[in-house]
C-alpha positions, 0 to 999 in steps of 0.5 A: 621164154614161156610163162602162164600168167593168172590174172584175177580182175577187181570185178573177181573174173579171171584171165589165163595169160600164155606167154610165148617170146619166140611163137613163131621160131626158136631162132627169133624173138617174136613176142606173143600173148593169148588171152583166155577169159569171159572177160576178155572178148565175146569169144574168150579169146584174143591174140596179141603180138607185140614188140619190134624187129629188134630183138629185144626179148621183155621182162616176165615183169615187163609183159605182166605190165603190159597184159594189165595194160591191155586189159584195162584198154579191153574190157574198161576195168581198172586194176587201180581203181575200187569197183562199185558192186551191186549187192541187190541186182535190179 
C-alpha cells in the first residue's frame, strides 16, 4: 500500500508525507515513511521505518497518527495545542 499524506503544521508549514508499507519487497510488509519539508530537518528530509516482523500491515488512519506523532516529537510543534504568533518580529 502507497499513499502521499499532506500535512500543513499549526505554525502554516507544510510536510509531504510518502507512505510505502512494502519498501523494501512486494513479497514483505516493511513499513516506510519520508518526510519532506523545511520543517522537519535541516535538510528537509528524514527517513523512518517502523513496525515489527510480524507482518502486520497498518491502517492509512493508523500511519496519519503515527507521522503526526513523529512530528511533534521533531520539530516540538503541537497539533493540539494554539500556537502563539508574532505579528511584529523584533
Amino acid at each position: 500500500m502507497k499513499k502521499t499524506y499532506n500535512i500543513e503544521l499549526p505554525t502554516g508549514q507544510k510536510v509531504r508525507v510518502d507512505y510505502n508499507s512494502r519498501a523494501f519487497s512486494e513479497d514483505s510488509v516493511c513499513p516506510h515513511l519520508e518526510f519532506h519539508g523545511e520543517a522537519i530537518s535541516e535538510t528537509g528530509y528524514r527517513s523512518h521505518f517502523f513496525g515489527g516482523m510480524d507482518g502486520y500491515e497498518p491502517t492509512f488512519e493508523e500511519v496519519e497518527v503515527l507521522i503526526k506523532q513523529l512530528i511533534e516529537e521533531w520539530t516540538g510543534i503541537s497539533f493540539d495545542k494554539p500556537v502563539q504568533v508574532k505579528l511584529f518580529p523584533a
